[in-house]
Steps between C-alpha positions, in 0.01 A plus 500: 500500500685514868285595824698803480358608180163375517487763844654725281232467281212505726664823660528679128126404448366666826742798560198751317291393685383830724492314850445636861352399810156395313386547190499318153881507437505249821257302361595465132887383709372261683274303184843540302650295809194257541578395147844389582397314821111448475456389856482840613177666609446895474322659776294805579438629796283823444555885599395609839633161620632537897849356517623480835576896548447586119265468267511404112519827307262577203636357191684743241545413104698779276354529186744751337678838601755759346636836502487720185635796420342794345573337186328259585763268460561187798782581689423173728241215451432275727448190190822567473623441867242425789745654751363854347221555742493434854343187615134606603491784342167679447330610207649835408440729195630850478772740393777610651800722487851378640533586792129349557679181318780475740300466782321168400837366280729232677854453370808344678759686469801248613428293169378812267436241199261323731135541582389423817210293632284697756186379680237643697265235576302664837502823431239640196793675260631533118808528372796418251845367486770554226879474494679812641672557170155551329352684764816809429474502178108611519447880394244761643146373341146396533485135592199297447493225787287219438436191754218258384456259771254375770513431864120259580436263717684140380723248619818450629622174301743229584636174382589184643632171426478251802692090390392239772792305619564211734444752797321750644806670593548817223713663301416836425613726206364838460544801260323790369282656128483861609740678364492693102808414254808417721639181366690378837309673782193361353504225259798257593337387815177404333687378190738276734204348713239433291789304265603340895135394514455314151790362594394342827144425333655215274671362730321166633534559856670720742503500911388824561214726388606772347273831446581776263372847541466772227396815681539898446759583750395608889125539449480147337706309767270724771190351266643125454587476839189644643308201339789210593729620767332259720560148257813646439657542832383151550697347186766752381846352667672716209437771240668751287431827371631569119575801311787670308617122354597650151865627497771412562689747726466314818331237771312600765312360799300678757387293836250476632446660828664301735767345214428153645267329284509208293481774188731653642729240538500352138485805399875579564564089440398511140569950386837392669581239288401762176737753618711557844487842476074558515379746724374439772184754645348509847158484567518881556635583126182294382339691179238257377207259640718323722416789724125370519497191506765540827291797679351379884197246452609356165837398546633292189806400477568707195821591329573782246688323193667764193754523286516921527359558795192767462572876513884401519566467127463876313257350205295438838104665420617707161417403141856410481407141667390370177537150335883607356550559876464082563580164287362191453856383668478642831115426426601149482755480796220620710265241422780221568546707830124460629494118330849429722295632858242276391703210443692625811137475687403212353842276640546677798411243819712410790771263527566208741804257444388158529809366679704537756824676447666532194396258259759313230421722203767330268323204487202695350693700292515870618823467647870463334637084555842625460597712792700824341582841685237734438339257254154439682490867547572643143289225386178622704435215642595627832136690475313195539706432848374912562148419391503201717623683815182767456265227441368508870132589411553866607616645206314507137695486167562876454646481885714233411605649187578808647675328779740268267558824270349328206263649221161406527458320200801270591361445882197341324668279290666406853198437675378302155818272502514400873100491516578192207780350728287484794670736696265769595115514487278803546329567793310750662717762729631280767786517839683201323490147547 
């Protein structure tokens, strides 16, 4: 089985899973995800908590809900689709007519085959969604709404996967288990980075540290960060933000707030080299938790990283955003996406040459013995003589790669070759020799 389908798989196994900002969706999600990479730990951190300006709301579990008619017949259930009832909705059992219906029924009428997901999480509420094109076909009745669920004091719950490396220095990738059944929205950033973490897990060593983080989406960031903002601002030189990794309409990157960090920067290195054409988002177009982990007093450098950017794909928070909605290819390409910044990361250094002027390449063989017009050019070799002339300890492989015009996958197998010859060592940020 690929990576592709095995977060396929995972994805197909979790998307019933009734999920929101606490609750026992989240944690029966993250256990499924501990079993894939058991190095994670699952944290609680109970109701009432103070979290810099917020606190952690009571926890709410949906035991079942519907509408009947005066039939008595189901004309929506939530065991058939979570996205039914509105997330923290109370307990609520009564009859009413129509137009009493319409005034708690959400529909979204752009996509009239789609129902919508609707939340409520600070204000005490009920309600019910359905697809536009049910909601006109309803006739005058008695409806029987039922909401079975409770709202008592809990936890908020979170996972996290943290892989020692060589350094202090970390890498951070975050994402978030809040969200009801929405395949891309929701699952393909957990599916992608828990697979990203068994993967760095086996492997025997690795320079930095990197920490994943498995949180429900703005009140879990508020809550992780609340605990670790300090340790964090003290190790994180890069992290990124995941979500919507699932289709395969697009690639997207969002910076971070200044657009200058090292995420930032092999960000656009690597999602460059997957398509020329991503998108590119401001800081100010930010939908996700890169907005809290950059807010005054915290500031990460954090990057947003998507295929379909949130809320600008029209499956975006409707039922429609379901697992025929993503593949285990673009799944897969994803994964090889977030493994490339990390191999990206892990050979990324600065350059010095270790000789003055040019050096005799030929003699080493990475440059043409027979001189031909054009020849050393169309053969590439002409890059090394680029990479060499860049090699001044000021500028770190993505520079350089950017700066020669060269992919960069090929400007490490550069650095690679010329690091064998001799040629260029790393060192730390320098003025030159």
């Amino acid at each position: 089985m690929s990576v592709g389908d095995e977060i396929y798989a995972f994805m197909e196994k979790v998307f019933p899973y009734c999920r929101s900002i606490t609750g026992d969706g989240v944690r029966q999600t993250l256990r499924d995800m501990k079993r894939i990479c058991p190095l994670m730990t699952i944290h609680e951190v109970p109701s009432g908590t103070q979290v810099f300006d917020w606190k952690v709301p009571n926890e709410w579990n949906c035991h079942q809900a519907y509408i009947e008619n005066s039939k008595g017949e189901r004309i929506i259930d939530f065991k058939q689709n979570n996205l039914h009832v509105v997330s923290y909705s109370q307990s609520v059992d009564k009859f009413v007519n129509l137009e009493e219906l319409k005034a708690i029924v959400h529909t979204y009428p752009k996509l009239p085959e789609a129902i919508p997901y609707v939340t409520s999480y600070y204000k005490e509420m009920y309600g019910f969604c359905m697809s536009q094109k049910q909601w006109d076909s309803l006739p005058e009745d008695t409806y029987h709404i039922v909401i079975d669920s409770s709202l008592t004091q809990g936890a908020l719950t979170y996972g996290e996967v943290i892989l020692p490396g060589d350094s202090e220095e970390e890498i951070l990738f975050s994402t978030y288990v809040c969200h009801p059944s929405m395949a891309n929205n929701e699952l393909s950033g957990p599916g992608v980075a828990i697979h990203l973490a068994k993967y760095l897990s086996g492997l025997p060593r690795h320079k930095y540290t990197y920490r994943f983080v498995f949180v429900p989406e703005t009140i879990g960031s508020i809550t992780y960060l609340s605990r670790n903002y300090k340790e964090l601002k003290d190790t994180v030189v890069a992290g990124f933000n995941l979500s919507c990794l699932g289709d395969d309409l697009a690639y997207t990157y969002v910076a971070s707030k200044y657009g200058d960090t090292l995420a930032d920067k092999v960000a656009k290195s690597v999602m460059g080299a997957y398509d020329e054409k991503y998108h590119r988002y401001s800081f100010l177009k930010r939908g996700s938790d890169e907005r809290q982990y950059n807010m005054p007093g915290i500031d990460l450098p954090v990057v947003g990283l998507y295929r379909s950017k949130s809320n600008e794909y029209d499956f975006y928070h409707t039922s429609l955003d379901n697992m025929d909605f993503v593949s285990a290819k673009a799944l897969e390409e994803s994964y090889e996406m977030m493994k490339s910044i990390v191999q990206v990361l892990e050979k990324n250094h600065y350059y010095q040459a270790t000789c003055l002027c040019e050096p005799q390449l030929g003699r080493r063989g990475l440059y043409p013995t027979t001189s031909v017009r054009g020849g050393s050019r169309a053969s590439g070799a002409w890059h090394y003589i680029d990479f060499l002339a860049y090699a001044d300890g000021k500028n770190d492989l993505m520079d350089i790669s950017c700066r020669i015009e060269v992919p960069i996958k090929e400007g490490i197998a550069i650095a690679e070759r010329l690091l064998e010859a001799g040629l260029v060592r790393k060192v730390e940020r320098s003025n030159g020799l």
